[in-house]
Each structure stands twice: as C-alpha cells, then as structure tokens.
Phi, psi and omega in degrees: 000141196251139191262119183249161195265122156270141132233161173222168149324337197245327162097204173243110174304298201280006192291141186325136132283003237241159159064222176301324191287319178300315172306294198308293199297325186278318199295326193260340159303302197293324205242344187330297200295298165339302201294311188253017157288319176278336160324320210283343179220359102214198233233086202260135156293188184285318220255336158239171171211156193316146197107308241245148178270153174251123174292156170311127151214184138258137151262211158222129197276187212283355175247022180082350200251145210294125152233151177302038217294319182324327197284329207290298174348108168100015190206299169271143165273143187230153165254117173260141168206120142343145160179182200211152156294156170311158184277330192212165171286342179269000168289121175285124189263073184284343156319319191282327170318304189316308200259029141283319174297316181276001169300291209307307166284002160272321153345316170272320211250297219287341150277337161294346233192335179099281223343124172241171209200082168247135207262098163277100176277164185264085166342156147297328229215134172308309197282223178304143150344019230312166163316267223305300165339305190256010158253019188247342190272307216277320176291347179304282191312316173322291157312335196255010185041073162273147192244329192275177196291151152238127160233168189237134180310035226274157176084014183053040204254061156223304167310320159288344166305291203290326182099025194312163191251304169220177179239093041247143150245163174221135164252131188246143163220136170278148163000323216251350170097036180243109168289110177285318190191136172230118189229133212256163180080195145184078174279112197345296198305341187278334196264017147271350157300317152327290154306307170301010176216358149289332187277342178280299169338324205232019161093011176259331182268134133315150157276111218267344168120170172287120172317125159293048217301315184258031141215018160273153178278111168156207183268005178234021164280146191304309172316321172280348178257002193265307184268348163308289184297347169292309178296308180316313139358281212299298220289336163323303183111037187232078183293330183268337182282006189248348183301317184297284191305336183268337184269300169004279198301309169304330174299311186264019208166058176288021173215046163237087193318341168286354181283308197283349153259017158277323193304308190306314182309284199298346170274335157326289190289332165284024168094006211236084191285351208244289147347280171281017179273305204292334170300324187276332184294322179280303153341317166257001122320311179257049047274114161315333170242006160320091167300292191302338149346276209280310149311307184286294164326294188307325164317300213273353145295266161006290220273307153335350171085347194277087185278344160264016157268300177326313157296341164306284182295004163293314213270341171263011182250350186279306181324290164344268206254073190293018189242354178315101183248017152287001174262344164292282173325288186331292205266027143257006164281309202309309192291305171311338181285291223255034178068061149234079190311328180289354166271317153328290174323295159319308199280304162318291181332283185310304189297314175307317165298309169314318150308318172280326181289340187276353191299324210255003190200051185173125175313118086323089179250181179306316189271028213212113182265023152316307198266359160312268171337317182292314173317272174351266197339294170339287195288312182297290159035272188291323169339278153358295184275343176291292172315358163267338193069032158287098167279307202306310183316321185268358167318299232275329170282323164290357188309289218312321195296312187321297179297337167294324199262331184308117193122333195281201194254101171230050159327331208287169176240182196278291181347273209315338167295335169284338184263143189294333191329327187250006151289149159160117193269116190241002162201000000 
C-alpha cells in the first residue's frame, strides 16, 4: 500500500498550534543545525546523547499513581519511547507501530532477561491532562493489549529535558545506567536495527564495535537516518525543517534514491519544476524500479503537457505494481487530454476496482486522498458515459459519487476535480 501526498499552495493550515506540535516545532527551529551536527558522531536527541547517564525521574502512570522509572537505571536494561496519539487516521501511525513491536519483546525478555520498557506519552496539550485524554490512551494500550507501563508526561517536562526531536524516539539504557542507542522516528527499514541492538541491550547479542555509520549501507546508516527524520519532518508539515537533514543525507549519500525523490517532492511544492524533474530523474537512475520515483515524474510530465513520456512512465510503474490505482487514475485523465476515451474508460473502470478494494482493507475517510480521488473516478466516469449516451450508467454513477461525497467539502469545481496535481508519492 502506497503512502500518497496531497499537496497545495497552502500547506496544512489547520495543524494545532498549540502544545506538543508547539513544543516540538521550537525545539527544532532553535537546535536543528546543532542537532545535526551531534548526528555526525551519533545519533543524539537534543538535551542527550549515547553515552551519557539519564537522570532519574517519576511520572504517573494511566492510573495516577507515581513510578520510579530512575530506580530501575544502573540494575536493568531499560527501554524508553517518547510517543504521541496519531494526529488523524490519514496519518502513519509508528508510535502505535513502535509500542506494538516492542510489547513482542517485553513479552519474551522482561521476565528472563529483566527488560523494562516505558512508553512516555506525549500530551496533546501543555497544560493538565483531561480525563478524556487519558481514557482515549488508556482505551488504545487496551485494545492493542501493551503490557509495559505507560506513563504521562505531563507539562512536557521530560520532553524538553531529553530534547526530543520526533514522535517516536526511542532510548535504550544498559545494565550498568548508561544510553546505548537513540533513535528519532521508526520507520519500517529501522526494525532490524532494533532488533540487533535490543538482543545486545539485554546480553543475547555482542556489540559488533563502533559502526562507520556515515559509509555504511543500510537502515542504520547515518545518511538513512538523516533522511527518516527529513520525512518524519515533511510529514509533520514542517517542510524547511526536513530541508537541512535531506541536503545531509544526500551529501553523505548520493546514490541513495529516496532522498532525491522527497528533495523533488519539496522542490516541486516550492515552486521549483525544473528542480524537481532532475531529483527525480536521479532517483530512477539509480534505481530503476523506484516506483514513486517514476510516479512522481511522470505527474510532473503530465501536468507540463508532455503526455507521451509521462505515460511511459505511468505504464512502468503498472508493471512494478499492478494494483496502483492512482496510476490507473492518471492515465484515464492522461487518455481524456489525449481523445481516447475508450482506454479512458478502461483505465478509471480499473483504479475505481482498486479503490474499492483498498476502501474494504484499510481505515478509510473522506479527508484521506484515496477517497478524494475514488470520487473523481466516480465522477469523471459518469462524465465518460454521459458522452456515449449511457445515461442510465451514468446516472447511476453520479448518485454514487454524491453520496460518497455528502458531507464532504466539494468547494473544488468540476475542472478541479480532474487535475493530478495533488498526487505525489514519497514512499
């Protein structure tokens, strides 16, 4: 399943000014540069770094009452990760990722082995707690059966000790009360790095020595973690703070393509087309089977009028991935640009079957631009069939699209529904 980007002129307006995201946003405006300066010899939040002893402290865990977490420091190995609720359901959510992975291993380890594991949520909000806050966490961990403790952060006064960066970090501290690994995000590429530096945390693993980290290859090479956090940034909506770590990454790694098509995605939405052709254009060069690479190009072609490179590249991206249907979705726009309706036809018909099916296997809303898009199909469609003089077929589709759409926002003009312009894929 593919994660797709809207963008506009406008950005996201409406994300909380307030709180954590408030907090979070000062910490990384005042320390950025600093931050990926201490990167260059590991992979430090702001306020600590590997090495380093963590001072003690206690919270109060989801039933109010105090734990010690300090006491544990110097007797167990322990693990900490920061986390947050997800902000929306159109959201990747890796906290909840995070602490469903390390539950499997407090499960195995914390009565053999000592592990402890405490999840420090991260508040919406500066002030007090609400209930309702913490019986929407407490019904979370519930649901997801979390075993280890959560406790809360409140006034965000750890978060700022420690200096966090994104939601999730996660801290490992060893037996002897010393921070082993710090790692900001958690992004799939990450969780055999995890695992290898959790069996060494609790004594099943060696420590293989210190890592070239910024020429080695891999999910725990510096250039890939440089860029987790660029993306972790972009998706926040804090587009100039993922710009420093993505120019890094590509500096300490330039023949690692995922960098250079997020730089196209940003130099795109800043206005800069030419730029972002060639970012993309080095992403499929050095990999060939960069499906969003190749999607992302082909948009900006597209939208540029050049339609028969752009369908090549539609048509390499159906290869990879036949279930794509925003690519399918394209190239029934592509076919209408270009009189053939009836592969127009063909091409919608499929991305509206894909749509329904990712509709039927996935959390899905309105605000989500899967279901943006499936409406488009829907409507153009009918369009489609209205110019054949299928009235009824095409009656029949706009019910659907209406009723798919009742509630929403459908400000958009019929023109606007048509354009690609708000597809763009960065993973």
């Amino acid at each position: 399943m593919k994660t797709v980007l809207t963008v506009n002129s406008t950005g996201r307006k409406n994300r909380k000014a307030m709180g954590r995201k408030h907090a979070l946003l000062f910490l990384v405006i005042a320390t950025l540069f600093g931050m990926i300066a201490a990167l260059s010899s590991s992979y430090a939040l702001i306020g600590i770094k590997e090495g380093d002893s963590p001072a003690s402290f206690t919270l109060n865990d989801l039933n109010g009452s105090p734990v010690n977490v300090g006491s544990h420091f110097g007797t167990k190995p322990v693990i900490l990760v920061f986390w947050e609720l997800a902000m929306s359901k159109s959201f990747l959510d890796y906290s909840m990722d995070e602490l469903k992975f390390l539950n499997d291993f407090y499960g195995k380890y914390h009565d053999t082995s000592g592990l402890e594991i405490f999840a420090i949520y991260t508040p919406e909000e500066e002030g007090d707690v609400p209930q309702s806050e913490i019986d929407r966490v407490s019904n979370l961990i519930k649901v997801n059966k979390i075993k280890f403790p959560v406790l809360i952060d409140s006034g965000f006064e750890l978060f700022r000790e420690y200096g966090v960066i994104a939601l999730p970090s996660t801290i490992m501290i060893d037996g002897s009360g010393k921070i082993q690994f710090i790692y900001p995000s958690f992004p799939l590429a990450a969780q055999k790095l995890f695992v290898d530096r959790i069996m060494v945390l609790i004594g099943l693993a060696e420590a293989t020595g210190e890592k070239e980290a910024g020429k080695k290859k891999g999910p725990d090479s510096q250039s890939v973690i440089l860029y987790n956090y660029a993306l972790h940034m972009y998706k926040k909506g804090l587009m100039e703070q993922a710009l420093s770590p993505l120019n890094k990454s590509i500096e300490m790694d330039p023949e690692f393509p995922w960098t250079h098509n997020l730089m196209g995605i940003i130099l795109w939405k800043s206005g800069n087309f030419e730029g972002a052709l060639a970012e993309f254009r080095q992403a499929i060069t050095i990999d060939q089977k960069n499906v969003p690479a190749h999607f992302n190009y082909g948009i900006l072609l597209f939208e540029s009028e050049n339609y028969e490179e752009a369908e090549k590249h539609f048509r390499t991206v159906i290869s990879f991935d036949t279930a794509m249907a925003e690519a399918h979705y394209v190239l029934g726009l592509l076919s209408i640009r270009t009189n053939r309706e009836n592969e127009a036809i063909h091409e919608l018909g499929t991305a509206l079957e894909l749509f329904e099916k990712r509709k039927a296997s996935e959390v899905y809303e309105l605000s989500v631009p899967s279901a943006f898009h499936r409406i488009s199909t829907i409507y153009t469609l009918s369009v489609l069939y209205r110019k054949k003089g299928e009235t009824e077929k095409a009656l029949g589709l706009l019910q659907k699209a209406a009723e798919i759409a009742l509630g929403h926002d459908m400000k958009a003009s019929k023109e606007e529904m048509n354009l690609s312009k708000d597809l763009m894929i960065y993973e």
